[in-house]
C-alpha positions as CSV (number, residue, x, y, z in Angstrom):
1,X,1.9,-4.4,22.3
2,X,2.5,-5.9,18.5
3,X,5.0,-5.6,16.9
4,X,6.4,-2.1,15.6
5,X,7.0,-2.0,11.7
6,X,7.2,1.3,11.2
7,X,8.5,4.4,13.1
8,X,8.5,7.7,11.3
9,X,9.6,10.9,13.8
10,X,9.5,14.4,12.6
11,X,9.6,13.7,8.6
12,X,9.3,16.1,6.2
13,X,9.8,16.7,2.5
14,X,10.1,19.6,0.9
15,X,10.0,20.0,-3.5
16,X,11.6,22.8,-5.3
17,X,8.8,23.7,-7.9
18,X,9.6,27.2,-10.0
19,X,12.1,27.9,-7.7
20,X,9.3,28.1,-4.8
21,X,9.6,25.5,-2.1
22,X,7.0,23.0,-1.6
23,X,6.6,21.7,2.0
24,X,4.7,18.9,0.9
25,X,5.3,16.8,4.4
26,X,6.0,18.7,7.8
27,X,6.6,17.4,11.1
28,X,4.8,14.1,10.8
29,X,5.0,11.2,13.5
30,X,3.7,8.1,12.8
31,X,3.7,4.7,14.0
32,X,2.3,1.0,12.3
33,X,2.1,-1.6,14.5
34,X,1.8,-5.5,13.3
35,X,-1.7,-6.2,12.1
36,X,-3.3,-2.5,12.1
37,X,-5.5,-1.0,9.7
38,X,-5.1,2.8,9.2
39,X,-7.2,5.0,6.9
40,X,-5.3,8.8,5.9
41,X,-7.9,11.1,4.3
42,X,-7.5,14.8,3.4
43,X,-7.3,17.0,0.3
44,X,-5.8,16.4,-2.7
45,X,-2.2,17.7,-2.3
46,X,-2.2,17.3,1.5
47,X,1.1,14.8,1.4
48,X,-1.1,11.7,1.4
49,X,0.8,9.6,-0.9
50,X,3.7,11.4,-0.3
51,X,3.7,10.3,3.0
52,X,3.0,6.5,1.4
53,X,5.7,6.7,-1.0
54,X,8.3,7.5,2.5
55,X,7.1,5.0,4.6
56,X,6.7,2.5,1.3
57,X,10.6,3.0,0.6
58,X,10.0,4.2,-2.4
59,X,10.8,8.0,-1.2
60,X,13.2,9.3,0.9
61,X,12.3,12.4,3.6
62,X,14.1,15.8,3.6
63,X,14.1,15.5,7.4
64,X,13.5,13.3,10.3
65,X,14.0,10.2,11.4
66,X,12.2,6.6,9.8
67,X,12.5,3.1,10.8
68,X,11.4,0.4,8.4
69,X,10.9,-3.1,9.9
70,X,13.4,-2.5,12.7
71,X,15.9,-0.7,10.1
72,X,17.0,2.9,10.1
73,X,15.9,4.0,6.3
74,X,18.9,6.9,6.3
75,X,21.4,3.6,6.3
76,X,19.3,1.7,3.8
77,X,21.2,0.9,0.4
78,X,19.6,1.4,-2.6
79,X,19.7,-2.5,-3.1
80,X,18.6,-3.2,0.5
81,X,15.6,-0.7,0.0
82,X,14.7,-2.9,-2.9
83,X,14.9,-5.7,-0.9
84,X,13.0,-4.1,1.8
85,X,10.1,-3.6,-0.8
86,X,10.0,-6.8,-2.3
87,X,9.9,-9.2,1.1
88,X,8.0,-7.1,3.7
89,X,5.9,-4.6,1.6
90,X,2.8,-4.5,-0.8
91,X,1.9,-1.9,-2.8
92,X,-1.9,-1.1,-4.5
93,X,-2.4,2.1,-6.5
94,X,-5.7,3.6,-8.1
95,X,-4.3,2.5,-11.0
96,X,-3.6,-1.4,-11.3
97,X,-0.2,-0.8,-12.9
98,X,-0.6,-4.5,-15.2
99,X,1.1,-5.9,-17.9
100,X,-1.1,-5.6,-20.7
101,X,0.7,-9.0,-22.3
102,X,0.8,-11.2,-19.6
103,X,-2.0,-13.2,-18.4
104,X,-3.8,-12.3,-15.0
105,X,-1.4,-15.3,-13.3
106,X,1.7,-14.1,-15.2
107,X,1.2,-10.5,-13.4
108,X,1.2,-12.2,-10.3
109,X,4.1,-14.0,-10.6
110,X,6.5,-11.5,-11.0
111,X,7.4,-10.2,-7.9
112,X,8.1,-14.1,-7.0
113,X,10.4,-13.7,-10.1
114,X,12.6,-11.4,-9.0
115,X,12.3,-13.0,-5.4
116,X,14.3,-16.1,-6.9
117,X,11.6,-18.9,-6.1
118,X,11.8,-21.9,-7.9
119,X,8.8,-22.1,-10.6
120,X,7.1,-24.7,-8.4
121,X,6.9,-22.7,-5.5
122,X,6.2,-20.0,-7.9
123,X,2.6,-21.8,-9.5
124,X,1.7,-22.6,-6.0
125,X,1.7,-19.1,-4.7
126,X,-0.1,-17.8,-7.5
127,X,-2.9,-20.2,-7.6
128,X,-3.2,-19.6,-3.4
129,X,-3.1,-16.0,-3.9
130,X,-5.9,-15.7,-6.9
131,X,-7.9,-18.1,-5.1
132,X,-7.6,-15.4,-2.0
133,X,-9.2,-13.0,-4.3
134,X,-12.2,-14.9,-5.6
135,X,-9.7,-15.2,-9.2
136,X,-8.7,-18.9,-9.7
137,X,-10.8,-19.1,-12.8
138,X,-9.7,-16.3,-14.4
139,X,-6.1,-16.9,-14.5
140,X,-5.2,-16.9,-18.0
141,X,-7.1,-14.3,-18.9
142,X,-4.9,-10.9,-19.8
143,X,-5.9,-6.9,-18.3
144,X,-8.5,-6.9,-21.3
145,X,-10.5,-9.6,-21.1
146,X,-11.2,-8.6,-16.8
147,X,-13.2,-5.9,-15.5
148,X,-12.1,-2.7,-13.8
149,X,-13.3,-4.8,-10.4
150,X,-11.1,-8.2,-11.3
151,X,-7.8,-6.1,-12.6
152,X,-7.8,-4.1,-9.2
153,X,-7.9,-7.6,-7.3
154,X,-4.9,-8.8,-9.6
155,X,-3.1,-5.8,-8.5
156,X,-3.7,-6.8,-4.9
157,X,-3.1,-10.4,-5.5
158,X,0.0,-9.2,-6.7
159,X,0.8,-7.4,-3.9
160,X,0.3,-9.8,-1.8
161,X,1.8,-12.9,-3.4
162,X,5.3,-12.5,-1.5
163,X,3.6,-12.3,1.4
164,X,4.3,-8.6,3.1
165,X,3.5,-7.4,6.8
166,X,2.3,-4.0,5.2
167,X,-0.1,-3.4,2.4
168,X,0.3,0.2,1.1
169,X,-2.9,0.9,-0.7
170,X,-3.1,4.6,-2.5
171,X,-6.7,5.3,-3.7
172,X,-7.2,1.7,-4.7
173,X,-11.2,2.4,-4.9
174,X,-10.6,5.8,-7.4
175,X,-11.3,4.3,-10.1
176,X,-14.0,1.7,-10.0
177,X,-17.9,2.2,-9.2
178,X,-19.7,1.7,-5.8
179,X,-20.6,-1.6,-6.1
180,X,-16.9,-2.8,-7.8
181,X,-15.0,-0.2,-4.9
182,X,-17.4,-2.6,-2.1
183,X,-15.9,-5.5,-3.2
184,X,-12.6,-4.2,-3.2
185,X,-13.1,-2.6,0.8
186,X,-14.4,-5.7,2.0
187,X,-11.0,-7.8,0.1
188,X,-9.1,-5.2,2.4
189,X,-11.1,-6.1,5.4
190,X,-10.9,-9.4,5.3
191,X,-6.8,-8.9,4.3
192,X,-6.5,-6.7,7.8
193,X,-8.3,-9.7,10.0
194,X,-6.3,-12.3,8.2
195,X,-3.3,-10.3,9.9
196,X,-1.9,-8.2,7.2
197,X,-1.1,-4.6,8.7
198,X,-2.5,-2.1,6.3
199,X,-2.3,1.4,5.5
200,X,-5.0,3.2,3.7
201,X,-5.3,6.1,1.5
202,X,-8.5,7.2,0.2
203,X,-11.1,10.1,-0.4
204,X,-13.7,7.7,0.7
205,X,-15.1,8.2,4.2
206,X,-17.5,5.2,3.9
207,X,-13.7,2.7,3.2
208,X,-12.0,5.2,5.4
209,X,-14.4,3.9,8.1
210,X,-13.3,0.5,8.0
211,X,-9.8,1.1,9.5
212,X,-9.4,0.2,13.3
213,X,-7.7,4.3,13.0
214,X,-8.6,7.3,11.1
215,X,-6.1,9.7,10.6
216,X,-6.9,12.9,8.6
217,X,-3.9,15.4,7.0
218,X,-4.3,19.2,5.7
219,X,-1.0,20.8,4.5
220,X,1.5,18.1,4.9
221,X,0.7,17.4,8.4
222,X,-1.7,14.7,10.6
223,X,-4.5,16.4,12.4
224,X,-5.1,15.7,16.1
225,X,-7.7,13.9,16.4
226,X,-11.1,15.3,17.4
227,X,-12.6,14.7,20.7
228,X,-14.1,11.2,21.2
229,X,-12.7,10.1,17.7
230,X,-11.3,6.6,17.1
């Protein structure tokens, strides 16, 4: 058996909205084990992404128990939950999130920023991790000079440039075309048989089939899954 990164028992989360509670997460058990690749589809407002932002550190449940990399998230300091982010976690959204003054390179670089590395080491990560994503030409170029396609791979280069065991991607085809979205899926793939664990949310059944698991959720919780599905 890999290794376990993440164990999430029972969570749920629950919004006041209008005075009305909003059970956006309910009873959800989930494990992510060292070098998986797991797809989460449903309808919009199902607790996808909230269930992302939990198991990303970024949220905190209203119930239940979560363990991040061998770490019991209730004990988690707001500074070690930073930490937590920064060194084991990536993070891709359908948006690509990127500083609109910085070069392609200089978006990379900052999570090695705040990670303390020495600018060396810091140039020498970046150029690996832009040459991962087909980019090494186009590092001095800023968000506007690069296509939807080439900001969405800075975004993941960025994600990955401190190296993580989990990729967290949220819709990271939403906003590009087929063809730009294909190139994207098959950056994932070949992320998930390099060994990066990776959990996937999408509305896209044709990425959604890539994942070694398919998970589907409807009202804040995971479906079983249907008879003879992977």
């Amino acid at each position: 058996m890999s290794e376990r990164l993440v164990s999430a028992r029972d969570l749920a989360k629950d919004y006041q909205l209008d005075g009305f509670a909003i059970h956006a997460l309910r009873s959800v058990t989930l494990e992510v084990h060292a070098g998986e690749f797991i797809s989460i589809m449903g309808a919009s407002g199902c607790g996808k992404s909230t269930l992302l932002h939990i198991l990303g550190a970024v949220d905190v449940p209203s119930a239940g128990e979560l363990t991040l990399f061998g770490r019991n998230a209730a004990e988690l300091t707001d500074a070690e939950r930073t930490a937590l982010r920064l060194h084991h976690l990536g993070f891709v959204f359908q948006r690509f999130f990127l500083l609109p003054m910085l070069t392609a390179a200089e978006n990379v670089m900052l999570p090695l920023m705040e990670a303390g590395l020495a600018r060396r080491q810091r140039e020498e990560r970046v150029h690996e991790v832009m040459e991962y994503v087909g980019l090494a030409q186009r590092m001095r170029h800023k968000p506007g000079q690069l296509s939807g396609g080439e900001q969405q791979r800075v975004a993941i280069a960025r994600a990955l440039v401190n190296r993580p065991q989990l990729l967290l991607a949220d819709e990271p085809t939403g906003e590009l075309d087929e063809a730009t979205g294909e190139q994207i899926a098959e950056l994932l793939q070949r992320l998930h048989a390099d060994g990066t664990a990776i959990v996937l949310v999408t509305h896209n059944p044709e990425l959604a089939a890539r994942a070694t698991r398919q998970l589907r959720m409807r009202d804040g919780q995971i479906e079983p899954p249907m008879e003879g599905a992977p």
